[in-house]
Structures are given as structure tokens and as C-alpha cells.
PDB file with one MODEL, atoms N, CA, C and O in Angstrom:
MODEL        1
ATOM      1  N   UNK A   1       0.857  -1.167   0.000  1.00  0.00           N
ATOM      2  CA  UNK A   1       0.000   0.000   0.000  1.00  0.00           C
ATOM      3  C   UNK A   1       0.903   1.230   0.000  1.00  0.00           C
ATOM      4  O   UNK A   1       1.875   1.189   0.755  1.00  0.00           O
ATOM      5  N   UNK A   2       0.681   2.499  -0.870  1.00  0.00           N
ATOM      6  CA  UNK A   2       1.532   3.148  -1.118  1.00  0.00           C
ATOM      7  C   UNK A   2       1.762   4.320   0.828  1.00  0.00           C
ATOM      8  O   UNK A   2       0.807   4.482   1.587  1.00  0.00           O
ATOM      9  N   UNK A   3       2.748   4.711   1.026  1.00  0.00           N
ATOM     10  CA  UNK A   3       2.953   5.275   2.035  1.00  0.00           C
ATOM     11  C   UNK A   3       3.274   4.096   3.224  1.00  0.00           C
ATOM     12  O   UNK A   3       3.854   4.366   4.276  1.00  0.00           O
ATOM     13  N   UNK A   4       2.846   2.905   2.903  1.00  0.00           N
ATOM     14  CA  UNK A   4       3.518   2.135   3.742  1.00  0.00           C
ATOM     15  C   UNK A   4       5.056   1.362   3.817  1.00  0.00           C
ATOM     16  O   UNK A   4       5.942   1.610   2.999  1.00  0.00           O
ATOM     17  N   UNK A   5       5.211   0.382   4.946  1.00  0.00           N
ATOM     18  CA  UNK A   5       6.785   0.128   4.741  1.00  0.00           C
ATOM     19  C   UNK A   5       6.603  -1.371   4.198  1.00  0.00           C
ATOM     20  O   UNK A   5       7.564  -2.032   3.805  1.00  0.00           O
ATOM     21  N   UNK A   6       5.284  -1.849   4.212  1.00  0.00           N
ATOM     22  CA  UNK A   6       5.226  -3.544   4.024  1.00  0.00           C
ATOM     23  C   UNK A   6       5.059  -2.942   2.253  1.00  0.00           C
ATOM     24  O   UNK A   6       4.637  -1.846   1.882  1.00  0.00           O
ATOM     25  N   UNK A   7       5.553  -4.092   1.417  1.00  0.00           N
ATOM     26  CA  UNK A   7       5.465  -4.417   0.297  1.00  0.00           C
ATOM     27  C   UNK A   7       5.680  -5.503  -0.437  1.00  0.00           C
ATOM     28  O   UNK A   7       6.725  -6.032  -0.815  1.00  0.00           O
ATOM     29  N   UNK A   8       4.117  -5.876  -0.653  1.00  0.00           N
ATOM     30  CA  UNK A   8       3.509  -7.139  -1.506  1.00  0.00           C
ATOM     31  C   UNK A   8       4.279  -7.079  -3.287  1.00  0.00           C
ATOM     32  O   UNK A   8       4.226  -6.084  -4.009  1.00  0.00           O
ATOM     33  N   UNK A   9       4.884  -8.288  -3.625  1.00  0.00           N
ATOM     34  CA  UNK A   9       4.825  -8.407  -4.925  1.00  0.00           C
ATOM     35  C   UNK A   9       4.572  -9.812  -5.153  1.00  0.00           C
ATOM     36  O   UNK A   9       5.042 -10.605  -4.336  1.00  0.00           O
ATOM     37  N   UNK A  10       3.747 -10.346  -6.362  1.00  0.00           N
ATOM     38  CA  UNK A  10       3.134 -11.373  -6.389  1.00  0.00           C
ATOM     39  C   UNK A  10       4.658 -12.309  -7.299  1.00  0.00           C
ATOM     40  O   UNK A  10       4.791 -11.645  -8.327  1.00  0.00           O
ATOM     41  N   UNK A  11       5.348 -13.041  -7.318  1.00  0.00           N
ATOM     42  CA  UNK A  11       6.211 -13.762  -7.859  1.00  0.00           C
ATOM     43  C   UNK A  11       5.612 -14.323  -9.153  1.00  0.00           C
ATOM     44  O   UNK A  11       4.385 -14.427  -9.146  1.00  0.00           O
ATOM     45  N   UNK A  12       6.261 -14.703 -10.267  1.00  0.00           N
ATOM     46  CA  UNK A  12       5.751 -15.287 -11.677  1.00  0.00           C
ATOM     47  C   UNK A  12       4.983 -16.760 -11.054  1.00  0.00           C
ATOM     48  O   UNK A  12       5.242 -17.184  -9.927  1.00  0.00           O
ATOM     49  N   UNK A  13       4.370 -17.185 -11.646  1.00  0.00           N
ATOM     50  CA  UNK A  13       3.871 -18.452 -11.437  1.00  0.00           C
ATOM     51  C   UNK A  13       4.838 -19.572 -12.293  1.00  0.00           C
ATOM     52  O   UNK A  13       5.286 -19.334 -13.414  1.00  0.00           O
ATOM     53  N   UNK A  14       5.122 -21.132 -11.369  1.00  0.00           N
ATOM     54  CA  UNK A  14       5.558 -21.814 -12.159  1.00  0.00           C
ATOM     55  C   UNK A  14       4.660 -22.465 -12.657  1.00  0.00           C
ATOM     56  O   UNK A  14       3.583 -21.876 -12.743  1.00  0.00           O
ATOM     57  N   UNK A  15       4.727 -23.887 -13.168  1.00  0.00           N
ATOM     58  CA  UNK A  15       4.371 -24.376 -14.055  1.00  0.00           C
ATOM     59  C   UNK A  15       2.881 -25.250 -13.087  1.00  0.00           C
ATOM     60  O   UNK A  15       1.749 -25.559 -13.460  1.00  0.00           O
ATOM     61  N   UNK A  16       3.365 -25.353 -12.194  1.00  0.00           N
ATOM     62  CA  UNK A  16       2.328 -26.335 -11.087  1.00  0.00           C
ATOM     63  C   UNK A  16       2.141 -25.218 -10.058  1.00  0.00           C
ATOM     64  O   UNK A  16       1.900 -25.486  -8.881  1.00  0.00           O
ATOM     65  N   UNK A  17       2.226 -24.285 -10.394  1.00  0.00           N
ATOM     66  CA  UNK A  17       0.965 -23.256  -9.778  1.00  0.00           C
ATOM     67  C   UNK A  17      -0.298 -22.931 -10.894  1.00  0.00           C
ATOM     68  O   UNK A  17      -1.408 -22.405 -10.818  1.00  0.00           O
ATOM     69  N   UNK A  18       0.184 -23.294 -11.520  1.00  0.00           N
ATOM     70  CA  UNK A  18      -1.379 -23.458 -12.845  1.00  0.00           C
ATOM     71  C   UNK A  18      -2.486 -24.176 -11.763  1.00  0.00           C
ATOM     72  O   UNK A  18      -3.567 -23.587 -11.758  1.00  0.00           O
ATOM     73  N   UNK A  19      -2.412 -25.172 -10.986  1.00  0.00           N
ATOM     74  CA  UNK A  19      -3.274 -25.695 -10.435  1.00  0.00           C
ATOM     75  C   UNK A  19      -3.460 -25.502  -9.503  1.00  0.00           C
ATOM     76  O   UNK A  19      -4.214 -26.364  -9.052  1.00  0.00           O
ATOM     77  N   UNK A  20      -3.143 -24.625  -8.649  1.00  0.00           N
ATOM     78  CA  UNK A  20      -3.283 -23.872  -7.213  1.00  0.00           C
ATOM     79  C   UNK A  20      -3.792 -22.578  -7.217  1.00  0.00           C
ATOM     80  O   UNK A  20      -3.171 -21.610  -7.655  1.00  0.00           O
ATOM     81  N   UNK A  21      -5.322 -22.524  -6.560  1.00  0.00           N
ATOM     82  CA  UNK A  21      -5.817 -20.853  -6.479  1.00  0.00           C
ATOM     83  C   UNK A  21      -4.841 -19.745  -6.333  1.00  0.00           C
ATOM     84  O   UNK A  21      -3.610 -19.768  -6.337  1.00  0.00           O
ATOM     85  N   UNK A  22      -5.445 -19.049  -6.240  1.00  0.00           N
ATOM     86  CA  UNK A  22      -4.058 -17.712  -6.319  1.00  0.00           C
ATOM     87  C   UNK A  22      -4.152 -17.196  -4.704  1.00  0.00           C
ATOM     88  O   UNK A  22      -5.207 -17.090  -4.078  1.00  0.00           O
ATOM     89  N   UNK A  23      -3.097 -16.967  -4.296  1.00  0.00           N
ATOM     90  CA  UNK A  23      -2.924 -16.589  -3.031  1.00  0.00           C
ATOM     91  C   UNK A  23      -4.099 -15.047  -2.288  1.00  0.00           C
ATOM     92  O   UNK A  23      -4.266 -13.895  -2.687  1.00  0.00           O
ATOM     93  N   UNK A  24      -4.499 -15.591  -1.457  1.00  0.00           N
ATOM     94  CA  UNK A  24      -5.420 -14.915  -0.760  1.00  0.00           C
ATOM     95  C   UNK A  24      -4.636 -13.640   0.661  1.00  0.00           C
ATOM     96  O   UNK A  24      -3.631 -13.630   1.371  1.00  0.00           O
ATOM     97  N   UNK A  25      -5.423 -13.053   0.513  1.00  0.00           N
ATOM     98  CA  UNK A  25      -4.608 -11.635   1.687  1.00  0.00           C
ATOM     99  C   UNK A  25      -6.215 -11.571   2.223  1.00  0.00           C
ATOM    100  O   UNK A  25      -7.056 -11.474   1.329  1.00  0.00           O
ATOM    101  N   UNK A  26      -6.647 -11.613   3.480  1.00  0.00           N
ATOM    102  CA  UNK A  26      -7.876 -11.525   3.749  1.00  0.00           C
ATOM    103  C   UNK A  26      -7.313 -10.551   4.879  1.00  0.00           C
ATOM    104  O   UNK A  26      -6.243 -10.714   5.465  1.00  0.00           O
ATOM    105  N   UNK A  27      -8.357  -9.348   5.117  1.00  0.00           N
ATOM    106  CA  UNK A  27      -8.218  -8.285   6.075  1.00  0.00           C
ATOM    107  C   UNK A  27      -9.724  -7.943   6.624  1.00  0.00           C
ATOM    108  O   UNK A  27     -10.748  -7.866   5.945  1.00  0.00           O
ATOM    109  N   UNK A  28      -9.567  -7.742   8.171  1.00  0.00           N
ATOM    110  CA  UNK A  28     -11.146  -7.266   8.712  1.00  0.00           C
ATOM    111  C   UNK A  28     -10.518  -5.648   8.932  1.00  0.00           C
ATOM    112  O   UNK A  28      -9.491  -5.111   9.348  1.00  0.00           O
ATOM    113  N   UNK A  29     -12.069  -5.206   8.269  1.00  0.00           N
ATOM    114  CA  UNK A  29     -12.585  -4.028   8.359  1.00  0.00           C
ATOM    115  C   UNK A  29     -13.841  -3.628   8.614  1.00  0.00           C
ATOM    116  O   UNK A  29     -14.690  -4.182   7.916  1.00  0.00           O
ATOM    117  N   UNK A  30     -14.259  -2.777   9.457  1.00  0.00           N
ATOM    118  CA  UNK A  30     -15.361  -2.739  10.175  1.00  0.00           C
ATOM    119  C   UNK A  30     -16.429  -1.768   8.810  1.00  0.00           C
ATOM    120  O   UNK A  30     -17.534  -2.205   8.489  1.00  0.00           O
ATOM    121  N   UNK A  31     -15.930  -0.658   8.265  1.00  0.00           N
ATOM    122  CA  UNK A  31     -16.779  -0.752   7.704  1.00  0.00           C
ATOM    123  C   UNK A  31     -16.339  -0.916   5.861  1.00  0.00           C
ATOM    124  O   UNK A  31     -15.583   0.031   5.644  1.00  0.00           O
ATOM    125  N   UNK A  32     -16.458  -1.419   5.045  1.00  0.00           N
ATOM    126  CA  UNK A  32     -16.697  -1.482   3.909  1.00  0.00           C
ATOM    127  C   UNK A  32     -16.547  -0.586   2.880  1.00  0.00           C
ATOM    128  O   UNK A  32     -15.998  -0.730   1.787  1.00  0.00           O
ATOM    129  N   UNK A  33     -17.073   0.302   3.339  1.00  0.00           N
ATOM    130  CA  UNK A  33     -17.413   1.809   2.185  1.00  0.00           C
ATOM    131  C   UNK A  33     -16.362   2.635   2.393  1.00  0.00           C
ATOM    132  O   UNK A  33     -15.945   3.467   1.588  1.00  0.00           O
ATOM    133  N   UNK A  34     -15.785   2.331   3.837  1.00  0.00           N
ATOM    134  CA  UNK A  34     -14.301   3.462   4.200  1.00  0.00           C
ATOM    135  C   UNK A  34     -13.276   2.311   3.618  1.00  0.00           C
ATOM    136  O   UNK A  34     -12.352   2.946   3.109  1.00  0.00           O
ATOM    137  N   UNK A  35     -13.081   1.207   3.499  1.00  0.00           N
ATOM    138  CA  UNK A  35     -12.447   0.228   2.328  1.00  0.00           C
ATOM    139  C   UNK A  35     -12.475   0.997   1.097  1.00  0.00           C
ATOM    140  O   UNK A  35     -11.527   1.770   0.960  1.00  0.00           O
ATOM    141  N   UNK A  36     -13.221   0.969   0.299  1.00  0.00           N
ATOM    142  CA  UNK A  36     -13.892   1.205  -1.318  1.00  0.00           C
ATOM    143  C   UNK A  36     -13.327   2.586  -1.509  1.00  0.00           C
ATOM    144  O   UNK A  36     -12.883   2.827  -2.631  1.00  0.00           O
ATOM    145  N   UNK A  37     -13.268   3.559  -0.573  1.00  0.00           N
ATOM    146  CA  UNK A  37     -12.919   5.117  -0.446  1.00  0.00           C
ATOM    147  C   UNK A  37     -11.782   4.842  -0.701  1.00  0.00           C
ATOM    148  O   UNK A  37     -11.343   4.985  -1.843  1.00  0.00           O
ATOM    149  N   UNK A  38     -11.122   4.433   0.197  1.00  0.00           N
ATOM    150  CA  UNK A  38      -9.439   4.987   0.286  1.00  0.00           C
ATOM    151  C   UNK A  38      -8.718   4.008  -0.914  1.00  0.00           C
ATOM    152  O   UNK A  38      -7.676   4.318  -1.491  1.00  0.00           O
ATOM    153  N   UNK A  39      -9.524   2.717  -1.175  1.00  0.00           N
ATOM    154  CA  UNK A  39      -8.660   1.741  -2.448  1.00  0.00           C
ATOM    155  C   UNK A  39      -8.400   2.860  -3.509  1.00  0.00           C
ATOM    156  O   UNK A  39      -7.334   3.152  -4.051  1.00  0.00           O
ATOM    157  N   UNK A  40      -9.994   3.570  -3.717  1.00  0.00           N
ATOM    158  CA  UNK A  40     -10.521   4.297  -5.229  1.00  0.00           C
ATOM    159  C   UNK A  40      -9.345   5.192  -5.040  1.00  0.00           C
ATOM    160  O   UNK A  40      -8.602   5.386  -6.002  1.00  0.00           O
ATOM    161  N   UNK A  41      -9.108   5.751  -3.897  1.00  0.00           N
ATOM    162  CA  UNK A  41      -8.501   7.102  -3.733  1.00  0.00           C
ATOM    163  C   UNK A  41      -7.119   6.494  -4.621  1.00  0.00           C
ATOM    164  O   UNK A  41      -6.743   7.057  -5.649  1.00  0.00           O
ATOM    165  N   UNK A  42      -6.306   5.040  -3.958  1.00  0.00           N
ATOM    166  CA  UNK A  42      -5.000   5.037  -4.461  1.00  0.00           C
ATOM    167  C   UNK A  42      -4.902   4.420  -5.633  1.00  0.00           C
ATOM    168  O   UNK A  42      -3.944   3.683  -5.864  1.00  0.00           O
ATOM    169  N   UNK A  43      -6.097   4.686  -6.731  1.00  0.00           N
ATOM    170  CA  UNK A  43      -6.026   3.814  -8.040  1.00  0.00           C
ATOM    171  C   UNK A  43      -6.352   2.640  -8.199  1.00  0.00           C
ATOM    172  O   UNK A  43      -6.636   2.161  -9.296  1.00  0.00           O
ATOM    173  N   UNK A  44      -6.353   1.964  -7.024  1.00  0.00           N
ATOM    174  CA  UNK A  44      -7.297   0.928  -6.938  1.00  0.00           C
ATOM    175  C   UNK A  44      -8.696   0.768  -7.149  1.00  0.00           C
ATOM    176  O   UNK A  44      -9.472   1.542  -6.590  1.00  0.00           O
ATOM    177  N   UNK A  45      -9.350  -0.669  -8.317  1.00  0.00           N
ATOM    178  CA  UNK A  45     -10.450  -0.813  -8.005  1.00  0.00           C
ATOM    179  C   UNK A  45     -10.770  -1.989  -7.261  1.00  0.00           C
ATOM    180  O   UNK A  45     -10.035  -2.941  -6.998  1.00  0.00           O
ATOM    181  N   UNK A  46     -12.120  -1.772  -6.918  1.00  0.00           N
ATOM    182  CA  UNK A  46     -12.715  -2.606  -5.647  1.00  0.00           C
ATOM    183  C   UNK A  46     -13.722  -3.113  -6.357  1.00  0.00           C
ATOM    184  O   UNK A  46     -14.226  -2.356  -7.187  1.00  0.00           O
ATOM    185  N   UNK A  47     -14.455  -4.963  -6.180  1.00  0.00           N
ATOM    186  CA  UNK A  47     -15.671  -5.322  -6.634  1.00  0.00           C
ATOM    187  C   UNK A  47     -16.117  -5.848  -4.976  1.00  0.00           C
ATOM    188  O   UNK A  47     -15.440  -6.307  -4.056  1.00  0.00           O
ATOM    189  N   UNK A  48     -17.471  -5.555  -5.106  1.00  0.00           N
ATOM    190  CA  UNK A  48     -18.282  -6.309  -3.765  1.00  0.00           C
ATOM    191  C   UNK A  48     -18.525  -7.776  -3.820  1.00  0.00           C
ATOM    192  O   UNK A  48     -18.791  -8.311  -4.897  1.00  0.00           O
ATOM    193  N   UNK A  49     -18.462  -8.328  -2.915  1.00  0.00           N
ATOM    194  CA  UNK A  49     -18.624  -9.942  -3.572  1.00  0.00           C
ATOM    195  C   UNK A  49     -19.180 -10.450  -2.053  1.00  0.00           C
ATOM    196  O   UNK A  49     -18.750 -10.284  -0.911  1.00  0.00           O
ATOM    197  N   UNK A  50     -20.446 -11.209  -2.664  1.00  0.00           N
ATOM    198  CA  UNK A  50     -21.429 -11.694  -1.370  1.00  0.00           C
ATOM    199  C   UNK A  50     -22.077 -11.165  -0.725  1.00  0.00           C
ATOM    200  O   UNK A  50     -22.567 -11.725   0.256  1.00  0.00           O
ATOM    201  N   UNK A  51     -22.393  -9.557  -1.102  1.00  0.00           N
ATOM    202  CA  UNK A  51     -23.147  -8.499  -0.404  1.00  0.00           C
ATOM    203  C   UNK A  51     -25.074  -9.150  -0.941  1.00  0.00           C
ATOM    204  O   UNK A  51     -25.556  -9.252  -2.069  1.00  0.00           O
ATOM    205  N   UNK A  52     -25.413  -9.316  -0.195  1.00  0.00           N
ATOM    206  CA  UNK A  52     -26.641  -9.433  -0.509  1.00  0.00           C
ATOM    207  C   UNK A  52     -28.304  -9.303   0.239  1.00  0.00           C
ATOM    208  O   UNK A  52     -29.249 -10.037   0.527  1.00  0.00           O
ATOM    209  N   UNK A  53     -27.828  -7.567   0.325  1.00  0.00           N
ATOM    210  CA  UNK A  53     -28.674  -6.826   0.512  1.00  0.00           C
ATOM    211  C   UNK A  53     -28.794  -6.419   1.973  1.00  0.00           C
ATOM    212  O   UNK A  53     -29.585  -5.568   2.380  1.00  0.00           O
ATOM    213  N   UNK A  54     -27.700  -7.295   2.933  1.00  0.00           N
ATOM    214  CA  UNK A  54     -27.137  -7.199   4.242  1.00  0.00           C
ATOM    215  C   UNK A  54     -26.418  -5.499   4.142  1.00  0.00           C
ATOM    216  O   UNK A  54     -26.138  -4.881   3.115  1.00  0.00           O
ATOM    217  N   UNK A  55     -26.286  -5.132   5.330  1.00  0.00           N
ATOM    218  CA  UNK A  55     -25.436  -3.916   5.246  1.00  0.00           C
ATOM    219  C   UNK A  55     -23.768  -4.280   4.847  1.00  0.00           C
ATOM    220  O   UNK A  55     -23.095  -3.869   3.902  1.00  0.00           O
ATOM    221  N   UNK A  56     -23.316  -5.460   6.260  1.00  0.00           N
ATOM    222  CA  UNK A  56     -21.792  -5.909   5.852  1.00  0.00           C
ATOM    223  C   UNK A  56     -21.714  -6.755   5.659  1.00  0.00           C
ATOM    224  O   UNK A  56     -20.734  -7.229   6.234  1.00  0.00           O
ATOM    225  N   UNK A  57     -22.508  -7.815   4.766  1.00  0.00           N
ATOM    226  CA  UNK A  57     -22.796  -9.102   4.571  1.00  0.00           C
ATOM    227  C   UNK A  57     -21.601  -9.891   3.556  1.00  0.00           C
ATOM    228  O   UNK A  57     -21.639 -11.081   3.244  1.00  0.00           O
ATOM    229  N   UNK A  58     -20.350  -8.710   3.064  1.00  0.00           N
ATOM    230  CA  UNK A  58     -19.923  -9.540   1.836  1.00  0.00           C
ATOM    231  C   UNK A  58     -18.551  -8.897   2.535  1.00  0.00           C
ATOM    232  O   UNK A  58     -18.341  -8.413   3.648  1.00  0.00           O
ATOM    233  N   UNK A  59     -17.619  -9.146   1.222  1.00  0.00           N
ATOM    234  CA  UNK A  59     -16.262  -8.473   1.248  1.00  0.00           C
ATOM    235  C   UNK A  59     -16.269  -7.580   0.117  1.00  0.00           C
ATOM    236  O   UNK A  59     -17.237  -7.511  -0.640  1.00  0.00           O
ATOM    237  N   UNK A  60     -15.317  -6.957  -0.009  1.00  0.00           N
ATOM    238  CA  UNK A  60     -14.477  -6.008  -1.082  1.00  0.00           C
ATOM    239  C   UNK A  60     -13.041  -6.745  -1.352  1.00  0.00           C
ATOM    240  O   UNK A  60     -12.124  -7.158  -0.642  1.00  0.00           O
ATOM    241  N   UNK A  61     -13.284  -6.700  -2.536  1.00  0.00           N
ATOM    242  CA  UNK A  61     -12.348  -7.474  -3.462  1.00  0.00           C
ATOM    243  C   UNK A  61     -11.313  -6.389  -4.101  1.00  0.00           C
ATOM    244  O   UNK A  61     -11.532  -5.846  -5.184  1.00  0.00           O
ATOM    245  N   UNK A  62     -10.138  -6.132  -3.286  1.00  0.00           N
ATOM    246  CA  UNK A  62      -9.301  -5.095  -4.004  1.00  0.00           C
ATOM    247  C   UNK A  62      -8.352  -5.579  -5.580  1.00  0.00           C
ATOM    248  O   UNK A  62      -7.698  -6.616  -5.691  1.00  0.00           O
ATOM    249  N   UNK A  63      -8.501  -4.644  -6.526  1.00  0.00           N
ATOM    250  CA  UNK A  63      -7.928  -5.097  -7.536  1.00  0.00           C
ATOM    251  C   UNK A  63      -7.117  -3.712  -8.457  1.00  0.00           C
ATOM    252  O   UNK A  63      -7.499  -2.566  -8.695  1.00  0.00           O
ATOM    253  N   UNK A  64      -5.732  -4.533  -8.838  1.00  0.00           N
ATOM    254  CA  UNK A  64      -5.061  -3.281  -9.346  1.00  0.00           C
ATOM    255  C   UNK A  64      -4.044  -4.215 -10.142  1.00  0.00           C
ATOM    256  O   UNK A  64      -3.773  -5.351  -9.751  1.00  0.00           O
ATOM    257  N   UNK A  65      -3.458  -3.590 -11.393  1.00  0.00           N
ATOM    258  CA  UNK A  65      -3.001  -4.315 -12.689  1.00  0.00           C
ATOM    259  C   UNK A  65      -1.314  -4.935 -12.018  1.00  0.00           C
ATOM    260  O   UNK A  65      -0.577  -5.821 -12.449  1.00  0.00           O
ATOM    261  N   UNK A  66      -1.168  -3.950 -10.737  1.00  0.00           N
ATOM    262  CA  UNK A  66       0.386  -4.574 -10.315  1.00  0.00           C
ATOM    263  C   UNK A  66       0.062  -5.792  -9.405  1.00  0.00           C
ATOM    264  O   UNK A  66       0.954  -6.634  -9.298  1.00  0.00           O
ATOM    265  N   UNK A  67      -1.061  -5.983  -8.761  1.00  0.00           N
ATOM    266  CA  UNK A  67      -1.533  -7.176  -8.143  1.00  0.00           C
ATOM    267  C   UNK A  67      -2.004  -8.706  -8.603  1.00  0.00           C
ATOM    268  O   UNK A  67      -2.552  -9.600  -7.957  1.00  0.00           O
ATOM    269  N   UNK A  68      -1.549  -8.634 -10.036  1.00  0.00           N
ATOM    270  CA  UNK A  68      -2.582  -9.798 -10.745  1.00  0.00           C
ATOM    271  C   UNK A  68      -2.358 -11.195 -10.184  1.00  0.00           C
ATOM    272  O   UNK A  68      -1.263 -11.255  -9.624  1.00  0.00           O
ATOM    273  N   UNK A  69      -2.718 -11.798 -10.167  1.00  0.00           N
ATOM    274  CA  UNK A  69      -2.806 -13.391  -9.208  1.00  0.00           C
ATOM    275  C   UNK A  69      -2.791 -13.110  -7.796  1.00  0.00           C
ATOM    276  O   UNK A  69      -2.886 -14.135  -7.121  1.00  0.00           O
ATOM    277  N   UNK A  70      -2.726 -12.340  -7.325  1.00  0.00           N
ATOM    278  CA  UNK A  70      -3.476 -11.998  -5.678  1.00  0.00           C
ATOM    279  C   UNK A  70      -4.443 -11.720  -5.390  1.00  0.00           C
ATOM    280  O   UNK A  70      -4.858 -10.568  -5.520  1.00  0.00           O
ATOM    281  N   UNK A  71      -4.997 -12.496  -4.996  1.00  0.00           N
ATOM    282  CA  UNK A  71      -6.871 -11.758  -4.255  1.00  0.00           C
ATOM    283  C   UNK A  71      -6.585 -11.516  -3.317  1.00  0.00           C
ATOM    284  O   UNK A  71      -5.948 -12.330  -2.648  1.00  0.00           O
ATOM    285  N   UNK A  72      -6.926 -10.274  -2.827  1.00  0.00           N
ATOM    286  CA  UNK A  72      -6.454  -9.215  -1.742  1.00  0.00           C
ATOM    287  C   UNK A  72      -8.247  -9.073  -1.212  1.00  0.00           C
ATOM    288  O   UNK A  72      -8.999  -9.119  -2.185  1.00  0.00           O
ATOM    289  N   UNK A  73      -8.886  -8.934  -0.008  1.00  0.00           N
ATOM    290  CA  UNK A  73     -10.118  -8.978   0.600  1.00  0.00           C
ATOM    291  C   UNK A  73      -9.772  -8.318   1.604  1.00  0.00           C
ATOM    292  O   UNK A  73     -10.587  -8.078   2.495  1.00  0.00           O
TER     293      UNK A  73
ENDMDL
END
């Protein structure tokens, strides 16, 4: 995350990671919409996934072109 000191980079995939989901980053956040704010803010986009019609019923799915094979939540 930009301004921070931790930094994620996703490694190439070998040949027998073809068959292994892509590595997961799961994070609690209380609310959702202050998620979606600050991703949008750093160029990040966000999809909702499992929201269904609950207030915090799902996650936010962060997504950005330097992250590809990481699902970040």
C-alpha cells in the first residue's frame, strides 16, 4: 500500500501453480465503504462480492493491474 513500509509483490507463477488458487490476503474491516474510499482514492479498483442486501454481509475485493494473481479482501 503506497505510504507504507510492508510491500507485496506477487512472484511469476511456475508451471504447477497453474493448479493452485491464487494466493489470498484476507483483512477485517469494520466498515466497507471506508475500504472502497481509500482503495478508489489510491487507483485501486474494488468489486463487492457476497453483499446481498445485508449492510456488511460480503467483502471487497481489491484489484489493481500490479496485483494480478493476488486476491487481496
Amino acid at each position: 500500500w503506497p505510504g507504507s513500509s510492508m510491500c507485496i509483490r506477487p512472484l511469476p507463477t511456475a508451471a504447477q501453480d497453474q493448479r493452485l488458487p491464487p494466493p489470498s490476503l484476507i483483512f477485517h474491516h469494520e466498515s466497507p465503504d471506508e475500504v472502497t474510499l481509500a482503495a478508489k482514492k489510491e487507483t485501486f479498483r474494488t468489486a463487492r462480492i457476497g453483499f446481498s442486501g445485508g449492510m456488511n454481509d460480503g467483502q471487497i475485493m481489491i484489484l489493481h493491474q500490479d496485483l494480478l494473481g493476488l486476491d487481496i479482501r
